[in-house]
N, C-alpha and C positions, 0 to 999 in steps of 0.2 A: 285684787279684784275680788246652810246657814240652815237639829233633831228635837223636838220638844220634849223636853222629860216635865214630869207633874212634880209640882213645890217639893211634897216631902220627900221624894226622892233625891232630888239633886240636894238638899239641908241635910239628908242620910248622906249622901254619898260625901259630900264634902267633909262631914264630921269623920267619916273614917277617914277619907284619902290623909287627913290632917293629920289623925291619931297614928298612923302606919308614919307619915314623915316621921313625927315627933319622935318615933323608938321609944315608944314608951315612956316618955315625960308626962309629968303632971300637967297642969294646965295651969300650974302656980311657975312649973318651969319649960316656959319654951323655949323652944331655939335646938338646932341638931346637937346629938351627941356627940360630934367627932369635930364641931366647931366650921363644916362646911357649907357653904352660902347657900340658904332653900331659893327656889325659887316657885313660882305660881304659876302656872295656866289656865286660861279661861278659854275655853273654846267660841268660835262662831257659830250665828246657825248652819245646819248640816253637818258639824262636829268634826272630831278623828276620826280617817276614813274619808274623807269625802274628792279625796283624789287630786286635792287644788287648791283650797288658799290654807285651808285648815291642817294639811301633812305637813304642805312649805314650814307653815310654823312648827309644827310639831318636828321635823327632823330639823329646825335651828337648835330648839332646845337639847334635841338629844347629843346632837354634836357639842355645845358646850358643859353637858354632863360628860361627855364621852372624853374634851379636852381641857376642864379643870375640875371636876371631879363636884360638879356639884349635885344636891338634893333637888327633887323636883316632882311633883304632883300636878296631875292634868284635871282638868273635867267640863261638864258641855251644860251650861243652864238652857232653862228653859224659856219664860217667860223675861220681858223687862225687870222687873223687881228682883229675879233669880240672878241676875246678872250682879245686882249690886250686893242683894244678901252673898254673892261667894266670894265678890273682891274684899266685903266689911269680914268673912269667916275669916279667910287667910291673913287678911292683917290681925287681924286679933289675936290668931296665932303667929302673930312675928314673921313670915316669912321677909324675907330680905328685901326680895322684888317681884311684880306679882303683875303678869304679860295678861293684857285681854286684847283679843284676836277678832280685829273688824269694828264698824265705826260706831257699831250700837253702843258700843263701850264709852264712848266721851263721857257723856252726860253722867254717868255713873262715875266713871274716873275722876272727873274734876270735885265731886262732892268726897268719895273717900280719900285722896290722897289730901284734900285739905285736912281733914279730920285724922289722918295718919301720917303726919311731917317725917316722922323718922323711916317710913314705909317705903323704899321707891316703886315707883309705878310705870310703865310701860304700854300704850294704846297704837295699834298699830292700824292703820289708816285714821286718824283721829281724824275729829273734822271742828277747825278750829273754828269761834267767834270771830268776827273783825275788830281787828287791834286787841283780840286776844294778848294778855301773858300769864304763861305757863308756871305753877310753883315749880321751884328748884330740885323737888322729888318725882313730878311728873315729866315724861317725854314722850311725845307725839310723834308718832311716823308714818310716813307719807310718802306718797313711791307718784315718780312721772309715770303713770301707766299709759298716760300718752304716747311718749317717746318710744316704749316696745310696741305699743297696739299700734304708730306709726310703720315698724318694719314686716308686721305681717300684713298688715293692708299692702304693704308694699309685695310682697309674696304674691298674695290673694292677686292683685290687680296683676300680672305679669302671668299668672300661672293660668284666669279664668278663659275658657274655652268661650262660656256663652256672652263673656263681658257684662254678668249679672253676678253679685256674689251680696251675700246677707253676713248681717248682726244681729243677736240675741242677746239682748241685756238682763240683768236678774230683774231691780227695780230701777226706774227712771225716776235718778236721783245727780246730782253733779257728781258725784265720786265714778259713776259709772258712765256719763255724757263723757268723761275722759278717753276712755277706751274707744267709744263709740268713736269721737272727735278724731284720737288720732288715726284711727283704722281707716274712715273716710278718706282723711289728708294723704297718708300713706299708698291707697289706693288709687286715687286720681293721681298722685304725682308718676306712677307708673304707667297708670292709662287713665286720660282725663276724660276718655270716654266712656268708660266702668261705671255703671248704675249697683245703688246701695238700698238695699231694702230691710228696712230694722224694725223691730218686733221688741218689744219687753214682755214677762214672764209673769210678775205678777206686783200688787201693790203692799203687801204686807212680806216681812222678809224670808217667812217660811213659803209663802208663794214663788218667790223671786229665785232662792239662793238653796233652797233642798225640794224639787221637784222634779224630777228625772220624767216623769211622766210627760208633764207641762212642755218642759224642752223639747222632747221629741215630739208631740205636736206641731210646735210650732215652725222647727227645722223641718219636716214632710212640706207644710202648706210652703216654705219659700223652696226648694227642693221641685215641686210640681210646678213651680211657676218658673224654671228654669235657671232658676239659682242654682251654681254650681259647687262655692266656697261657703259658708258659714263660720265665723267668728263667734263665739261665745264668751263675758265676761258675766258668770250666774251661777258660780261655785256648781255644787252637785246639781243643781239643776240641767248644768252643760253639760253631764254626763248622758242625759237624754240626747243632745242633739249631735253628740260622738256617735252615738249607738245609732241614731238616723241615717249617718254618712255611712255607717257600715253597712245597712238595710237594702240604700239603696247607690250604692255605690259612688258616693260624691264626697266633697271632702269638709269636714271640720279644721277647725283652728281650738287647740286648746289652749286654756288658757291659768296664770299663776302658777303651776307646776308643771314641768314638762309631763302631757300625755301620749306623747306619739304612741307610745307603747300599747295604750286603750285600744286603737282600730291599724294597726300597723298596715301602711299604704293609703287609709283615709281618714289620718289625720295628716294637712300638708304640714303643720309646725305648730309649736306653740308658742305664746308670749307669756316667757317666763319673767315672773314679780317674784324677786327675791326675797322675802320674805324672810327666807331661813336667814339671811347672810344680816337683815336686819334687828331680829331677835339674838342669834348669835354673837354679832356685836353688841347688842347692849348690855346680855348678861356677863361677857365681856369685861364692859366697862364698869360694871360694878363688882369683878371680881379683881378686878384691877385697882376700883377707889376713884375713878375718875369718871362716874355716872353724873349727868345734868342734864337736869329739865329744859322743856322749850321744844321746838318745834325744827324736824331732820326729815331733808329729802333725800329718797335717792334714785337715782337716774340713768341712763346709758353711760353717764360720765365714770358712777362712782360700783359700777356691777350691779346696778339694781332692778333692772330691767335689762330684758334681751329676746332672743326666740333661741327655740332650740331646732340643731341637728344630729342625728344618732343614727343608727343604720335601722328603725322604724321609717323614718322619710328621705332616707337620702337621697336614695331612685329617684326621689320624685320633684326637687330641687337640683336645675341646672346650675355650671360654673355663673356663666352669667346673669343669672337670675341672681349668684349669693354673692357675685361682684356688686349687681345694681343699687344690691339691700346694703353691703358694707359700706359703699359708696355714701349711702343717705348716713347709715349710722354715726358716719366721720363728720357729715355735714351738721348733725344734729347736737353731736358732741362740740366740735366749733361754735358753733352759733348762728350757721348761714343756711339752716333750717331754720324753722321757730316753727315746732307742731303745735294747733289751738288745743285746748281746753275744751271746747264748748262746741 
């Protein structure tokens, strides 16, 4: 479920992060000194640091440096065009596989990895074409964020005192009508009497996905009107409307990383998008040899989605509240759920 840096800077930064991987090679020889797999990060907007979808990715990567020993360089573009000049730097320095983090990525993805066959690529929440296919060096990933935004609605509706609880999306786009979709279903299927009041954040994706400001705004005005829960899927943005519930004493849902820990006591859970476990695996599988393109979901079925408990909210999640939610989770994983989309 997004920090602007100005042109020359992020072309600066990436020609060093590249020269530091290389160890000193020429530019006539790339590739690691010690023969271990590089790999590339491209940040989302609101970058590393941003507490949510961009860490998730970033401790994938470092858990697969951390368990086969690979190379690996980060960094955060700025504008459209920065995006594609850092995935075209990195290949052209050979890097092996080269991760962009969030959906702005597609469009740039599908033009460099045609143009760098031997490159694999990695876009995680891609947002395919219809009857899209994928070259055999790109892989597209894609998370049911319905299915976990299903069991905190399911929280949120069982937990709400006022039977009002809200949603804050970064941009109102279908990647994030997901979240939205299932939080509602989730909700009503607890209490079908539950009113949902949803709000987006902004139209451009530094409006939507890195404004902590904007969020908090927006979580006061449903907050004042007797909204009691708040879901947020708007990267650092929902860092503002954590800091709302702690202001004034109500509660947040975070969301893509576990945040309980941000407002301990008002945050009730989060809907954790695995992320990490999906970056992990892929570097994974090209350390392995068995990297392919095309397009991979992952779900409640396969850990990709879920919420989290820790002793941040435990207090505040009954036994039978986290029966009612296992209960749906079983159902959803069988198939006698079916959370929408839309």
């Amino acid at each position: 479920m997004r920090k602007p840096i100005e042109h020359l800077f992020i072309v600066l930064a990436i020609t060093a992060a590249v020269a530091v991987m290389l160890g000193g090679c020429s530019a006539e020889q790339p590739g690691s000194v010690d023969g271990a797999l590089r790999v590339g990060m491209v940040f989302d907007v609101g970058g590393k640091g941003d507490k949510s979808f961009n860490d998730s990715a970033y401790r994938g990567l470092l858990h697969a440096a951390d368990q086969f020993g690979v190379e690996h360089t980060e960094f955060e573009p700025g504008q459209d065009a920065d995006r594609e000049t850092g995935l075209r730097k990195l290949a052209q320095a050979q890097y092996d596989i080269i991760i962009g983090v969030g959906f702005l990525f597609s469009d740039a993805m599908r033009k460099v990895a045609v143009d760098y066959p031997d490159v694999k690529f990695a876009c995680i929440d891609f947002d395919p074409r219809p009857g899209e296919t994928l070259p055999d060096n790109l892989a597209g990933l894609k998370f049911r964020e319905e299915e976990g935004s299903f069991l905190v609605g399911v929280i949120a509706g069982l937990f709400s005192k006022t039977g009002r609880i809200g949603f804050i999306g970064g941009m109102d786009i279908p990647l994030i009508h997901k979240f939205e979709a299932g939080y509602i279903a989730g909700a009503k299927y607890a209490n079908p009497a539950v009113s949902v009041t949803v709000a987006y954040a902004g139209a451009t994706p530094q409006q939507a996905f890195a404004d902590p400001a904007k969020g908090k705004e927006l979580a006061l005005l449903q907050y004042g009107r007797g909204v009691d829960v708040i879901y947020h899927a708007a990267g650092s943005t929902g860092n503002g409307v954590i800091e709302a519930a702690r202001e004034v004493n109500r509660q947040a849902i975070g969301v893509d990383s576990n945040q309980n820990y941000m407002a301990p006591g008002n945050v009730l859970t989060s809907m954790v998008k695995r992320v990490d476990n999906a970056v992990f695996k892929t570097v994974q599988s090209a350390v392995e040899g068995n990297f392919s393109g095309g397009l991979r979901e992952f779900g409640l079925a396969d850990d990709g989605v879920g919420y989290a408990v820790d002793e941040y909210n435990e207090d505040l999640l009954t036994e039978e509240m986290l029966s009612v939610v296992e209960d749906a989770r079983q159902a959803i994983v069988e198939g006698t759920i079916s959370v929408p989309t839309e």
